[in-house]
N, C-alpha and C positions, 0 to 999 in steps of 0.2 A: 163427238164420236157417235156412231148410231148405237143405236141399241144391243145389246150382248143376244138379242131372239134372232135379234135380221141377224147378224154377223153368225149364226151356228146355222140360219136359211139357207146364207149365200154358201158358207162351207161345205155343204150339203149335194147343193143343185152343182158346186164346181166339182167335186168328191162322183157324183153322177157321171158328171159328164166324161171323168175320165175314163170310168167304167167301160165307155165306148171308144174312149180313143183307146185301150191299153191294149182289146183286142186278143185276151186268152193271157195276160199277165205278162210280164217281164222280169228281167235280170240283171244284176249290177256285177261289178269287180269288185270284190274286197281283199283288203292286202294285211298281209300279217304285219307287223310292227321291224319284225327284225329282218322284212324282204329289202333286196336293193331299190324296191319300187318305192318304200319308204319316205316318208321324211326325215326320220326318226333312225333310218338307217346309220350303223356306226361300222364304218370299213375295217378299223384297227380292231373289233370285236371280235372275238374265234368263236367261231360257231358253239363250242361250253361256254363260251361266258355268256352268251346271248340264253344258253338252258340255264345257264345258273341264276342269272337276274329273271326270269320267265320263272322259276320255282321260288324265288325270293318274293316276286307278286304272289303268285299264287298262296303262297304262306303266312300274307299280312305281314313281311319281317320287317317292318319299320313301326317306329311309332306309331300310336293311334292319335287321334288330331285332341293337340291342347283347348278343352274346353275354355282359356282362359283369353283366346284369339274370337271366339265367338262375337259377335257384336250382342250386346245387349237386348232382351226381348223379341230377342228372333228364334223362329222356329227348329225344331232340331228336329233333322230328317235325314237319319243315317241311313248308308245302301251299303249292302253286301253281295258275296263275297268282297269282287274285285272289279277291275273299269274295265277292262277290257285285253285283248290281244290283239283282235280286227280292228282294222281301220276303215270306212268306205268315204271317197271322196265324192262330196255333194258342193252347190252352189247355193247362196242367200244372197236375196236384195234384187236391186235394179238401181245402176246396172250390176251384173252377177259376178258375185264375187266368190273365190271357189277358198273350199277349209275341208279341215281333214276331222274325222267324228270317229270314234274308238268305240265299239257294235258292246252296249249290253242290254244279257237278257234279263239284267235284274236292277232299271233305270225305268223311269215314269215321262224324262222329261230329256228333249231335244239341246244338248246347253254346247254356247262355244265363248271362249275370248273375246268381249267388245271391246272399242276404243270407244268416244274417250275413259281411260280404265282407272281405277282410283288406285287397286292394286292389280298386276297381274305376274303373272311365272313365265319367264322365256317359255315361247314356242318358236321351232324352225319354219313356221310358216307367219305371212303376216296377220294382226288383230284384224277382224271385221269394225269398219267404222259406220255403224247405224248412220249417225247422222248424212251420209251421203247417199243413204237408201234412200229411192222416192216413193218406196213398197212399206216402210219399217211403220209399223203402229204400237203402242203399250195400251194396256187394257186401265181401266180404272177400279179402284179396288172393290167395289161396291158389287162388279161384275160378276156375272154367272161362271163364266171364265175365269174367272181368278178364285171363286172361291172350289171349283171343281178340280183346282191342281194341288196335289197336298205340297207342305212347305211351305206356303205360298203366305206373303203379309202384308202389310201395306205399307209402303214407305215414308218415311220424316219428313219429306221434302215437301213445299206448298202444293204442290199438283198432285201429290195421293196418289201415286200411281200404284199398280200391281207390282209387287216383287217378289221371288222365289230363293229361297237356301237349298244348298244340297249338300250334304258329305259322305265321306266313304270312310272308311275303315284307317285305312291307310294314311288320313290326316290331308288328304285332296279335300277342296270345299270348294266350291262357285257361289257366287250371289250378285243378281242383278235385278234386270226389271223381264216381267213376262210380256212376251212382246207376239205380234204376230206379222211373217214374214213370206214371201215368195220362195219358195225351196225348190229347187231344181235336183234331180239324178241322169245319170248319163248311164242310159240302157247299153248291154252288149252289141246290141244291135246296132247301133248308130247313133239314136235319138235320143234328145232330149227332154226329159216329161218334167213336167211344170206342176208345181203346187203351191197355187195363189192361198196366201190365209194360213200360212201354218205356225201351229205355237211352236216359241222357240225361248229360251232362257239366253238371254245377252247378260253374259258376266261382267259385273264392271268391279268386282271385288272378288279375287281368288288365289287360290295357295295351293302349293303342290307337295304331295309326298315324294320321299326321296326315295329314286331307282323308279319313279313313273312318271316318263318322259308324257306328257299330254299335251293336246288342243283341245278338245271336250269331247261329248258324249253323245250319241246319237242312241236314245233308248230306246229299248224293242219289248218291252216290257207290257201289260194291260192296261196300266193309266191312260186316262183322257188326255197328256202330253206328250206319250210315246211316239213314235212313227211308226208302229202297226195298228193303236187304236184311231188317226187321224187320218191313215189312208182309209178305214172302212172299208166303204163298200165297195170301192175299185178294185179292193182283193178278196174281199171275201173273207174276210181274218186270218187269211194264210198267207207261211212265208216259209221260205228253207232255206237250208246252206247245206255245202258240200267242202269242207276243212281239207285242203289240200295240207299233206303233214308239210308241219313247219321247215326240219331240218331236209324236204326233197333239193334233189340239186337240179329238177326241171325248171323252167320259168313260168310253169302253169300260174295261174292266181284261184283261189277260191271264189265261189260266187255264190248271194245273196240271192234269191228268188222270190216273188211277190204274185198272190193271187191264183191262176190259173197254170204257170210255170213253176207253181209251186207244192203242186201233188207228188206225192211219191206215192207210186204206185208200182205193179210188174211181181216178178218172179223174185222171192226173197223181201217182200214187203213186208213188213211185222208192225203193227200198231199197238200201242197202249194209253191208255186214259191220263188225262190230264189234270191236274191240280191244283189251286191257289188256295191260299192261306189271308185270313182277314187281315190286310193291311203290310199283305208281305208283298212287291213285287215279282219275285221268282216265280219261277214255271218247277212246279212239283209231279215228279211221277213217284209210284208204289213200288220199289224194290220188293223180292220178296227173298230172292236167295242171289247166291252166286255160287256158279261150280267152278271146280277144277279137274277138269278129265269127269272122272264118275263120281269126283269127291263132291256132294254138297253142302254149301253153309247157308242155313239158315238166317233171314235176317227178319224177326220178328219185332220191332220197338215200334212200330207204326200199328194204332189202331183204329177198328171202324173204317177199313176202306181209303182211309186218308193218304194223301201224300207223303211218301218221308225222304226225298231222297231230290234236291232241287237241280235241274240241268242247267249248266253253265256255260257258254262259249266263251265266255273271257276269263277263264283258269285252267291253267296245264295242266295242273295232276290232280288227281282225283281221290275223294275227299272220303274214308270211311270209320263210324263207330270204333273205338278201339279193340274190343273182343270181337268185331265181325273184322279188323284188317289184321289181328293176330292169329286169328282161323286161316283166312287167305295167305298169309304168308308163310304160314306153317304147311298150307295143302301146297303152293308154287316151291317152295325148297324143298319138299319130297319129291316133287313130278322132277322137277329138272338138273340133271348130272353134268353140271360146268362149273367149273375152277370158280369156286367165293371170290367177292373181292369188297372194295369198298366206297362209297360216294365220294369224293375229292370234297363236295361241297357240304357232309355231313347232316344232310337232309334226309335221304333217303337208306333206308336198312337194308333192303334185299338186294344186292349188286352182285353181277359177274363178271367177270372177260367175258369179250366178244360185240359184236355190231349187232343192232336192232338187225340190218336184213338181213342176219345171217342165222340167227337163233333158233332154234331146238327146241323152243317152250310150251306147253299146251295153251290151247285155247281158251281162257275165260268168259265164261256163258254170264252174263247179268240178263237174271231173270226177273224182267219186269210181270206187269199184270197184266193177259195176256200178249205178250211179246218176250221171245225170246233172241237177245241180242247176243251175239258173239265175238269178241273181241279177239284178233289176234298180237300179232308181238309189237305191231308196230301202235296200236293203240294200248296195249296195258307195261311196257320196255320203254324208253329215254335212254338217249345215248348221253352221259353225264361225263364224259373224257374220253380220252384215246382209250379204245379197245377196255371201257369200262360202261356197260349198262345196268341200268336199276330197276324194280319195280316200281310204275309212276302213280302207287296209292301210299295215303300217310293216314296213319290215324288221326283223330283230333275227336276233343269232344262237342266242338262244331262240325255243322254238318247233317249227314252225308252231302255229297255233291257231285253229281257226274261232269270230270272235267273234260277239256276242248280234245285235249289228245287220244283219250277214249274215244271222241267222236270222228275223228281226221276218216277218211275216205271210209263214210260213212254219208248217202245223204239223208237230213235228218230235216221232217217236216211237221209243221205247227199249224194247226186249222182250229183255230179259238171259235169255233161254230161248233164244233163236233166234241171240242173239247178233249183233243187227241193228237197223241205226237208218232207218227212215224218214221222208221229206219229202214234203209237198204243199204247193202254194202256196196260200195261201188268206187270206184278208179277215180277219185274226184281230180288229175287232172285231164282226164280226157272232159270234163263237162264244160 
């Protein structure tokens, strides 16, 4: 194998070259897990079950992974919150083989299902089989490459190859070899863009937590294994999405944005600074308050300018300090005059009769650092049963966390240059 210096040249000069074929950025189709576009789609599921398993991820309410499944002398690199809600369907190999990747923003590393697999968890799609890739490489452990991706170890087997752990909270784990592979996306527009050389985590050993249906993970995260640090310069370290709300009865799809097609900018643009934590994945912004009508609450436990408050697209409900979600729920039950009611699924406190689009609620202001975002009914309300909605924040003394459904037609933009994330409110599915 050549050298790990040429192999980050040729990354480079291909990474370049697309810069020119991409032409002002592009767009993908991402699909929520519970759309009919699905794989994962379940017909006999009524739209509350599909929100009550959605709050049951978002919650961790399963086990956390038995340390005692671990393989011995392997690395432990756990990710938080949650895997995902998005799905966007990509291609690996040659000839290309297509798989489905569940979008987080707090993931380092590109991972899916390999054959031949020592273990793996039923997916509704089928395993990638490396070996009939004529594209598929592993690194050797020695490499620049391998020692650049955390988790990463060297494997028992006489060839020493590069191998990677991951787990999640929830008791999800993948482990295989770090490999590097030809990645294809299928732009809105037509076309297919090609990405020769990309690191990818071929799982030949993994487990799944129960109530997360998975294929793997396509991480969006800062790591040198993500798919926003590995496109580079072609985008410019920017990327956006525009969260069509889950329960629409349009057939819109949400969409992924990269590069140049990924500014938000215009009338209603609000920006705020950007944050990382040594060795954390997440993307952190500085909360500072949150209102209700003219009520304000203060949220002070962040200091020095720091991050406190991590953005999330793959968790529904949204995550705050216990005394800062008993202030907000004590200032939303005085603004709003509708009949009490109560969560079916016992998750959530603040519930009423009536329909997200139908509600009477005031507006909650999350007032970031400068940027002020305003959230209406359909992003801080969940419809949790028939003519029963909830307020979709819980306390925890994990956290805070701005979840996906605060974000829903909202488009929200990442420029890891500037180091800043923008909001516009917008009709996400006309985009």
């Amino acid at each position: 194998m050549k050298t790990m210096s040429l192999v980050f040249v040729l990354l480079c000069l291909c990474t370049l070259s697309f810069s020119e074929a991409l032409n002002g950025g592009f767009s993908v189709e991402i699909i929520h897990r519970d759309s009919s576009k699905s794989p994962f789609y379940s017909s006999t599921e009524t739209p509350f079950q599909r929100v009550a398993n959605a709050m049951c991820r978002s919650l961790n309410c399963v086990n956390h992974f038995n340390q005692s499944r671990v393989p011995p002398n392997t690395p432990k690199t756990t990710v938080v919150p949650d895997q995902g809600e998005y799905l966007v369907k990509y291609s690996v190999g040659t000839p290309p083989f297509n798989a489905y990747g569940f979008l987080s923003t707090g993931t380092n590393l590109i991972w899916l299902q390999c054959q031949p697999c020592k273990k793996c968890f039923p997916q509704p799609t089928p395993l990638f089989d490396s070996s009939k890739s004529t594209t598929y490489r592993t690194f050797p452990c020695a490499s620049n490459t391998c020692k650049s991706v955390s988790g990463t170890f060297c494997s028992h087997v006489p060839d020493k190859h590069c191998e990677y752990y991951i787990n999640y909270m929830d008791g999800t784990l993948s482990q295989g070899e770090l490999s590097e592979e030809t990645l294809s996306l299928s732009s809105t527009n037509g076309n297919e863009i090609k990405f020769p050389g990309t690191l990818i985590g071929c799982g030949r050993y993994n487990t799944i937590g129960s109530l997360r249906a998975n294929s793997g993970i396509v991480g969006l995260a800062r790591g040198p294994g993500s798919l926003i640090n590995q496109l580079g310069p072609s985008i410019g370290g920017k990327f956006s999405y525009c969260l069509v709300p889950a329960l629409s009865k349009s057939n819109s799809t949400s969409k992924l944005n990269f590069g140049d097609a990924a500014v938000v900018s215009g009338a209603g643009t609000v920006s705020t600074p950007l944050f990382s934590r040594n060795g954390d994945p997440l993307y952190y912004l500085r909360l500072e308050a949150l209102s209700v009508g003219g009520k304000r609450i203060q949220y002070g436990s962040a200091v020095g300018g720091s991050g406190n408050m991590a953005i999330d697209s793959g968790t529904i409900l949204s995550v705050l300090p216990n005394d800062v979600y008993s202030k907000l729920e004590a200032a939303v039950a005085k603004s709003v005059r509708m009949v009490r009611s109560r969560d079916p699924n016992k998750v959530l406190s603040l519930c009423y009769e009536g329909l997200v689009d139908k509600l009477d609620t005031p507006v909650i202001t999350a007032h970031f650092s400068g940027a002020d975002v305003p959230l209406d009914a359909v992003n801080t309300f969940v419809q949790v049963g028939y003519n029963v909605v909830c307020l979709a924040f819980v306390p925890s003394q994990n956290g805070p966390v701005l979840g996906n459904l605060a974000q829903q037609n909202i488009l929200v933009g990442y420029d890891l240059q500037k180091n800043t994330v923008s909001f516009r409110k917008t009709d996400c599915t006309l985009q």
